[in-house]
C-alpha positions as CSV (number, residue, x, y, z in Angstrom):
1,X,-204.8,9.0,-27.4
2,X,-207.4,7.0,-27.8
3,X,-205.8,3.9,-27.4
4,X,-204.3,5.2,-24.3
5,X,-207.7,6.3,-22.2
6,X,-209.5,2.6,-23.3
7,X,-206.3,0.7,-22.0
8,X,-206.0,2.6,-19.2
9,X,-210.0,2.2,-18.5
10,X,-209.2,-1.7,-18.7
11,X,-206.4,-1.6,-16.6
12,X,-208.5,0.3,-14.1
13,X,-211.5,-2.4,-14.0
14,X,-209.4,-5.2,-13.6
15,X,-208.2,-4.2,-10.8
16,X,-211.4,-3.1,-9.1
17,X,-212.7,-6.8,-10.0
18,X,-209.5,-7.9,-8.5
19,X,-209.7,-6.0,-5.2
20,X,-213.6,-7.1,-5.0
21,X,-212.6,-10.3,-4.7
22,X,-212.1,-12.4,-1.5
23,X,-208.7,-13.7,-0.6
24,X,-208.6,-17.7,-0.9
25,X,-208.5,-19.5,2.6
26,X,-206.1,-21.3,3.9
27,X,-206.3,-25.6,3.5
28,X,-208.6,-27.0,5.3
29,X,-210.4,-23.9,6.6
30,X,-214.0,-23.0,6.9
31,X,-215.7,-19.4,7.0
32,X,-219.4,-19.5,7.6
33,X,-221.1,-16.1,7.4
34,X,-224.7,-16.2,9.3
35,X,-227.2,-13.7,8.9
36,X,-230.3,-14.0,12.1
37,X,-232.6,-11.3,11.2
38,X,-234.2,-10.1,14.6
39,X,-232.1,-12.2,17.2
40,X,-230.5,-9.6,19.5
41,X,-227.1,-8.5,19.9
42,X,-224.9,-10.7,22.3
43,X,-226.2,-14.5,22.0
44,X,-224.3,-17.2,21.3
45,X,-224.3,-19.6,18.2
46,X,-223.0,-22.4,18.0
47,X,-221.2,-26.1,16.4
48,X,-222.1,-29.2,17.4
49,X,-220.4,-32.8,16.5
50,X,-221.8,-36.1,18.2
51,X,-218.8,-37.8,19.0
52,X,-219.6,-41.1,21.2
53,X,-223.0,-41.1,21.6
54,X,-222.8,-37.4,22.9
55,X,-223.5,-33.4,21.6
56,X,-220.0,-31.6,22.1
57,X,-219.7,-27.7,20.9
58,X,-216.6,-27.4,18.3
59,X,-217.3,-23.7,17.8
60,X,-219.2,-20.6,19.2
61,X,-220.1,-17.0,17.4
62,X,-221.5,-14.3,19.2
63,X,-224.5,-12.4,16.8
64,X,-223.9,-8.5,16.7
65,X,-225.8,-6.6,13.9
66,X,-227.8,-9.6,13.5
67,X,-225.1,-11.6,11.7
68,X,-222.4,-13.9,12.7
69,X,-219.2,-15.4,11.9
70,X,-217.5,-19.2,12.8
71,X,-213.9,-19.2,11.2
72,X,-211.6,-23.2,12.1
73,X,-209.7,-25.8,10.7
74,X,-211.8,-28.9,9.4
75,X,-210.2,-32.0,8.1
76,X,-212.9,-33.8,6.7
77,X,-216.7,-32.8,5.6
78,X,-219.4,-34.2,7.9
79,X,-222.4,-33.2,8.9
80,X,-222.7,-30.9,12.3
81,X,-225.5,-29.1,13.8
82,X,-225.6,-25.5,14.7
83,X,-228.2,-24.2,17.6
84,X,-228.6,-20.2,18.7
85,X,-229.9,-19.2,22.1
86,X,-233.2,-18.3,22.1
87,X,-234.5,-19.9,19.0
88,X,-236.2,-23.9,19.1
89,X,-234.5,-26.2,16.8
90,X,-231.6,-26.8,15.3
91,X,-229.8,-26.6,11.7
92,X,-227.8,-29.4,10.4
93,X,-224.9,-28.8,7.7
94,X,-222.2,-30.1,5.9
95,X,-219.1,-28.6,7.4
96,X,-216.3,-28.2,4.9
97,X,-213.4,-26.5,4.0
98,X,-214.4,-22.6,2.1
99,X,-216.7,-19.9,2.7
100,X,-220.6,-20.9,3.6
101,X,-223.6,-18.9,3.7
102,X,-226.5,-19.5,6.3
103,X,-229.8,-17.3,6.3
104,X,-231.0,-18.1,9.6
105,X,-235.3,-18.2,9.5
106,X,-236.4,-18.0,13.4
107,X,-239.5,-19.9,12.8
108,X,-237.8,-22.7,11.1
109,X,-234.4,-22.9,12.0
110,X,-233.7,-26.8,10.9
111,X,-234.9,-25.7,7.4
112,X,-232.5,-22.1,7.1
113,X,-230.9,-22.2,3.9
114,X,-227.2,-22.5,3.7
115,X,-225.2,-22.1,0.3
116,X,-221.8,-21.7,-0.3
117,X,-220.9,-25.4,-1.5
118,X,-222.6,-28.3,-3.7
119,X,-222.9,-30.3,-0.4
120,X,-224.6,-28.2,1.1
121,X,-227.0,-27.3,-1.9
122,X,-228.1,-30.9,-2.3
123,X,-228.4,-30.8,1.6
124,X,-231.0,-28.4,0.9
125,X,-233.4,-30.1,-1.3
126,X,-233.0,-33.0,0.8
127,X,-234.5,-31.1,3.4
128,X,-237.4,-29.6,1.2
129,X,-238.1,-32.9,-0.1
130,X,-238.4,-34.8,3.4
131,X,-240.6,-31.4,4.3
132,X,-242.9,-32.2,1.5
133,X,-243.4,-35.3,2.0
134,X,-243.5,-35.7,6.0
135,X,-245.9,-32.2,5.5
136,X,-248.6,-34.8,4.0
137,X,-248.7,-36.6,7.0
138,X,-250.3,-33.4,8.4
139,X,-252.8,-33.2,6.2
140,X,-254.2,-36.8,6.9
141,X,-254.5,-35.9,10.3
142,X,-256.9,-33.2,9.7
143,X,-259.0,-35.8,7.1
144,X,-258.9,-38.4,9.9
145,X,-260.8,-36.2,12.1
146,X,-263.3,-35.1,9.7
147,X,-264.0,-38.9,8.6
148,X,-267.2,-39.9,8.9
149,X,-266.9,-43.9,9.0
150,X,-264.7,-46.5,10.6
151,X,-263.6,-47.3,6.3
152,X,-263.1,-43.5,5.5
153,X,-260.6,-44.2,8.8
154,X,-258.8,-47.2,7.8
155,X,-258.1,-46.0,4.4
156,X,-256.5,-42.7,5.7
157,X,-254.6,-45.1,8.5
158,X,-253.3,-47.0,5.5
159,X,-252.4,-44.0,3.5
160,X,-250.2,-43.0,6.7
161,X,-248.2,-45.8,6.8
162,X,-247.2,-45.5,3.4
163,X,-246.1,-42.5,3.9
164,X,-244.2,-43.3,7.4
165,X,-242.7,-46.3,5.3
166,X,-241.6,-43.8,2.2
167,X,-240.3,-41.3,5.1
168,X,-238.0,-44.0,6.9
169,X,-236.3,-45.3,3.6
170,X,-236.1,-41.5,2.2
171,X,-232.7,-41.2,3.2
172,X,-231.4,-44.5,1.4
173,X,-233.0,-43.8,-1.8
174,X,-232.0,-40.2,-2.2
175,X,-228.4,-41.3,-1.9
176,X,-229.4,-44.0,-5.0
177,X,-231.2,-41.3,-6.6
178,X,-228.2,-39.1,-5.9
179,X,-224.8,-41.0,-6.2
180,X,-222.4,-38.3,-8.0
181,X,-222.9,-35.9,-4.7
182,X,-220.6,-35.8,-1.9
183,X,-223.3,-35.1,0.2
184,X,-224.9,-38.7,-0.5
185,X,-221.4,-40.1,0.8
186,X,-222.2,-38.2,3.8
187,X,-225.6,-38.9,4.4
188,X,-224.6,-43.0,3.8
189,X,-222.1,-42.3,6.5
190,X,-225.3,-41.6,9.1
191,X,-227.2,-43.9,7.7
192,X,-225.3,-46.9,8.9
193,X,-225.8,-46.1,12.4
194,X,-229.5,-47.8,12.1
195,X,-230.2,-51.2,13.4
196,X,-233.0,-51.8,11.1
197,X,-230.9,-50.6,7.8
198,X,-231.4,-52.8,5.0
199,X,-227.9,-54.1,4.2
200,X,-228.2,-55.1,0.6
201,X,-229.8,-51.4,0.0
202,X,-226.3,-50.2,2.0
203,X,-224.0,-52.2,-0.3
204,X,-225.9,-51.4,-3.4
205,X,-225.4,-47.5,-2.6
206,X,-222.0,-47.8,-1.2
207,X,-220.9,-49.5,-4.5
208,X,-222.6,-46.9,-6.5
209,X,-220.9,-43.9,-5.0
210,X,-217.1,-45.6,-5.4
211,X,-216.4,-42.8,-8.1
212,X,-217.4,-39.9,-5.8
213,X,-214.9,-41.6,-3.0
214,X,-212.3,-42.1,-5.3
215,X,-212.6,-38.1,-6.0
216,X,-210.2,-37.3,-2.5
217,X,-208.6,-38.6,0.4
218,X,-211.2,-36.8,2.7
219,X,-213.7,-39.1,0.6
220,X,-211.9,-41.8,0.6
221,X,-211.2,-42.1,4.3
222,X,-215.1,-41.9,4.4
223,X,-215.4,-44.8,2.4
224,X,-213.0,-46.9,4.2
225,X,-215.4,-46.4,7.3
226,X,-218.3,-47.2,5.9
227,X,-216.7,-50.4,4.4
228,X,-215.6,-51.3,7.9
229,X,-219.1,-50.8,9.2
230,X,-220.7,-52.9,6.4
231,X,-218.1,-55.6,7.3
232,X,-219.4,-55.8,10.8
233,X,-223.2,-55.4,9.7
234,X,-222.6,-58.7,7.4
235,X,-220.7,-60.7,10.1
236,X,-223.5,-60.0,12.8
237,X,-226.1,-60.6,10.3
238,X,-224.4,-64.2,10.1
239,X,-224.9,-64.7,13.6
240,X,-228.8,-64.6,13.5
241,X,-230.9,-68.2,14.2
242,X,-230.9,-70.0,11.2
243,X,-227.7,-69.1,9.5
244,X,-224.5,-71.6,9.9
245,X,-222.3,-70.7,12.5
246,X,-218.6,-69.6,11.4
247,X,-216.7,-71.9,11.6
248,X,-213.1,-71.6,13.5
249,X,-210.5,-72.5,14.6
250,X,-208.3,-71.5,17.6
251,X,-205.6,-72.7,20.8
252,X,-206.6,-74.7,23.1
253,X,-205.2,-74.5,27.0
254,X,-202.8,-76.8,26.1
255,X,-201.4,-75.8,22.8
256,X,-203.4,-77.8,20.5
257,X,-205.1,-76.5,18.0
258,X,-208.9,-77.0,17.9
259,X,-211.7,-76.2,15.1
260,X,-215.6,-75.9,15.3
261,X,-216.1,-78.0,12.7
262,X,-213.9,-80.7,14.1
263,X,-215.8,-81.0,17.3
264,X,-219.5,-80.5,16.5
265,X,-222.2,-82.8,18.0
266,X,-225.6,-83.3,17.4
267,X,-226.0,-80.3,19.3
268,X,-223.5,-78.3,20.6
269,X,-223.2,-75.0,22.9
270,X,-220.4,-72.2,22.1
271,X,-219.6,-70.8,25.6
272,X,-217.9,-67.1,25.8
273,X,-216.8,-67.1,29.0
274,X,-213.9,-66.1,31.3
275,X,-212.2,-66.4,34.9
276,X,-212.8,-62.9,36.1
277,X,-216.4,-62.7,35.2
278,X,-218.6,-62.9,37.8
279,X,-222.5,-64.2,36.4
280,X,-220.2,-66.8,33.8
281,X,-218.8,-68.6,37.1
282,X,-222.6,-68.1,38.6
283,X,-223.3,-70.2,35.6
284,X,-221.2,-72.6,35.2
285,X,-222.4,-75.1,37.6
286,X,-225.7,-75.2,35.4
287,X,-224.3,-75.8,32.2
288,X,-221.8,-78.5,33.9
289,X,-225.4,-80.4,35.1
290,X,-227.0,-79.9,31.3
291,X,-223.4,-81.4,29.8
292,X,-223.1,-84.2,32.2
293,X,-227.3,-84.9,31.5
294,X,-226.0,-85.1,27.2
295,X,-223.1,-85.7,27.0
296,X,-223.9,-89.0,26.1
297,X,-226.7,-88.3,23.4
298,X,-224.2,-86.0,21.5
299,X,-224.3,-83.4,23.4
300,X,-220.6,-80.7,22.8
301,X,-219.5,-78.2,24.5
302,X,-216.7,-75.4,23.3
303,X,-215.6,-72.7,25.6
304,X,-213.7,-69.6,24.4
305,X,-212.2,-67.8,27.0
306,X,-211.9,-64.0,27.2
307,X,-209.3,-64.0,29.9
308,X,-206.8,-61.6,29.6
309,X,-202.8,-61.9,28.7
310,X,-201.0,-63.1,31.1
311,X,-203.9,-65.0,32.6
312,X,-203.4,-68.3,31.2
313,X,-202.9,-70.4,35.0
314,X,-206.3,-68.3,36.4
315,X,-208.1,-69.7,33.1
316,X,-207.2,-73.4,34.2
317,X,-207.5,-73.0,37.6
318,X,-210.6,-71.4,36.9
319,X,-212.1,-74.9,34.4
320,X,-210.8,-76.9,36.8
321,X,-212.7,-75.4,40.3
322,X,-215.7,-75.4,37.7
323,X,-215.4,-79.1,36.6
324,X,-215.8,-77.7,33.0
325,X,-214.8,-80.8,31.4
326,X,-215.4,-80.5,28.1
327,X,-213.4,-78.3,24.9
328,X,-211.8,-75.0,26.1
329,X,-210.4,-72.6,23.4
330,X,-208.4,-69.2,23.7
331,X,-205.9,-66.7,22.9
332,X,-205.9,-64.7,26.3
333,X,-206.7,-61.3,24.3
334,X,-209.5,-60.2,26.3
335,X,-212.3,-59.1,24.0
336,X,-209.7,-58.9,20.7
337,X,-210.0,-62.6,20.7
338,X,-210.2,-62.9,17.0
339,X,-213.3,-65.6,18.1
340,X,-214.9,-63.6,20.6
341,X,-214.6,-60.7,17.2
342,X,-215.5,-63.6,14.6
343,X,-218.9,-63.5,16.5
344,X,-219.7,-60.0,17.1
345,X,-219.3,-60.7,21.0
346,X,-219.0,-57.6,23.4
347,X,-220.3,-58.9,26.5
348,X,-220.5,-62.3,28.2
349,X,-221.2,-64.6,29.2
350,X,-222.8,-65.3,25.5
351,X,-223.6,-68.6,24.0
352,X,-224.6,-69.8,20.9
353,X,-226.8,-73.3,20.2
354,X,-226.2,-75.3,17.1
355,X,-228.0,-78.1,15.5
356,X,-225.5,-81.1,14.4
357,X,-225.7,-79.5,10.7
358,X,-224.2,-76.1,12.5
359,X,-226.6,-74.6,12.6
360,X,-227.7,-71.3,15.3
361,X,-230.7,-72.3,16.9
362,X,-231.0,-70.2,19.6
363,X,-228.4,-67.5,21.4
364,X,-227.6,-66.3,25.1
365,X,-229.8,-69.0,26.8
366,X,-229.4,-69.6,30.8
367,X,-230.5,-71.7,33.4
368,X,-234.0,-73.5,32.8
369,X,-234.2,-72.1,29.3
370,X,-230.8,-74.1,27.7
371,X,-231.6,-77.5,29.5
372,X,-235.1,-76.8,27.6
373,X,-233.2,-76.7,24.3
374,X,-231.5,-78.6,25.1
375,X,-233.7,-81.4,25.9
376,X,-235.7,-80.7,22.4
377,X,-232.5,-81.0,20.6
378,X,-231.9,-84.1,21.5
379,X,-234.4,-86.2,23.8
């Protein structure tokens, strides 16, 4: 009898454990649960993704009760933002697939705690961190106005820019301090966005978080973006004065095939350039005065055309109103021509200067300023 009531008892537990817990979502779905302490009934929160250069809402909750709820379908984790009416600020996040937590703090909304999922968790200390640090900055302020001499003053000036320095590279050396967590993978992924990032650092982190992208194919698909991006840092990084120009080689108008290296001078102008385009035509007579001034002390000129399919008799007729009598080079791809991609060109006209060892001297020089360089090069 015995026996009976203690199996029975069991039977009984496991199924209240079993009916406390939550159904498992459906792939690829997320549940966020928001409590908002003392924000009223009836405003809205929502989810924001940047997507071109611009804020765009992907979701909306309405508070009741103070608490909210944002239930969709995500592909991929990535960082989003969520704003509420009424409160300053805003709270970024790693939006995933599964159930996440968010205790919403109206004085400090960017800094609310959200739990649910290791991304988010690490998101969190990165957060504290930065606040720790960036807090110090604070603190200096309120020395600098109590210093006494201009020395106290530098000292405290210098102490500040440590700290800025520290605060701008934070996010690149949490993600080597960090490289088993997804969320570094993500943070890497918003990192590549700055002009100034260091691209060696990029690489270096990128390589060390190869096993965390080879965990998925929502990882992986990260990855193969920020390789892309790192390809085009690298190539426009070999476009800067002083390094060797790439070297190519592409059709000319009349079939042939024609390389850089081939045609070099002792200095020599790479001219992006097409028929339709207005201030390149507006040049042209200029750089037709500096060629037929040089030509004869070594000066070459190669133009690659960005004309577009079809165009081909509009290209000549277009060198030949012009007088541009010198090298002309294209594929009539617009701005797909794998040159005009080779060298990172999105607008033109754009020209690049080389020295007769091939090397960039100077870039996007126009009237006065490329006879001047011209003229150095080679008077």
């Amino acid at each position: 009898m015995k026996k009976t009531i203690l199996l029975l008892v069991l039977v009984i537990l496991n199924y209240s454990c079993k009916t406390n817990e939550q159904e498992p979502l459906p792939q690829n779905t997320y549940e966020i649960a928001g409590t908002a302490k003392g924000v009223v009934n009836g405003l809205r929160a929502y989810i924001h993704s940047v997507e071109n250069n611009r804020q765009v809402t992907i979701d909306t909750a309405i508070i009741m009760n103070e608490a909210f709820v944002f239930k969709g379908k995500t592909a991929n984790p990535s960082i989003k933002t969520i704003t509420i009416n009424s409160i300053k600020g805003s709270l970024p996040f790693v939006l995933e697939s599964g159930r996440i937590n968010i205790n919403v703090k109206r004085d400090s909304l960017y800094y609310s705690p959200v739990t649910g999922s290791k991304n988010n968790e690490d998101y969190n200390g990165y957060k504290a961190e930065y606040r720790k640090r960036s807090s110090a900055i604070n603190g200096l302020n309120e020395e600098y106005k109590n210093a006494t001499t201009q020395e106290e003053r530098n000292e405290i000036i210098a102490r500040a820019r440590k700290i800025t320095t520290e605060l701008d590279a934070f996010g690149m050396d949490f993600i080597s301090n960090n490289p088993d967590s997804g969320f570094s993978l993500l943070l890497l992924e918003t990192q590549i966005t700055n002009p100034d990032i260091n691209l060696e650092k990029l690489k270096s982190n990128f390589n060390a978080l190869q096993p965390v992208i080879n965990k998925n194919a929502a990882y992986k698909s990260i990855g193969a973006k920020i390789q892309s991006e790192i390809a085009i840092i690298e190539a426009s990084a070999n476009l800067n004065v002083g390094k060797i120009a790439p070297n190519f080689t592409a059709p000319s108008i009349d079939g042939e095939m024609i390389s850089l290296n081939d045609i070099k001078g002792k200095a020599t102008i790479v001219e992006f350039w097409a028929s339709w385009c207005g201030p390149c035509r507006r040049e042209n007579p200029n750089i037709v005065r500096v060629y037929e001034k040089y030509k004869d002390k070594g000066l070459e000129i190669i133009g690659v055309s960005l004309d577009r399919p079809g165009h081909k008799e509009r290209w000549k007729k277009a060198i030949e109103d012009d007088n541009l009598n010198w090298h002309h080079v294209g594929s009539l791809q617009y701005f797909n021509d794998p040159v005009a991609r080779l060298y990172d060109v999105h607008s033109i006209p754009a020209s690049f200067i080389l020295d007769e060892d091939g090397k960039i001297v100077a870039k996007k020089l126009r009237g006065k300023a490329l006879e001047e360089q011209i003229s150095k090069m080679l008077d």
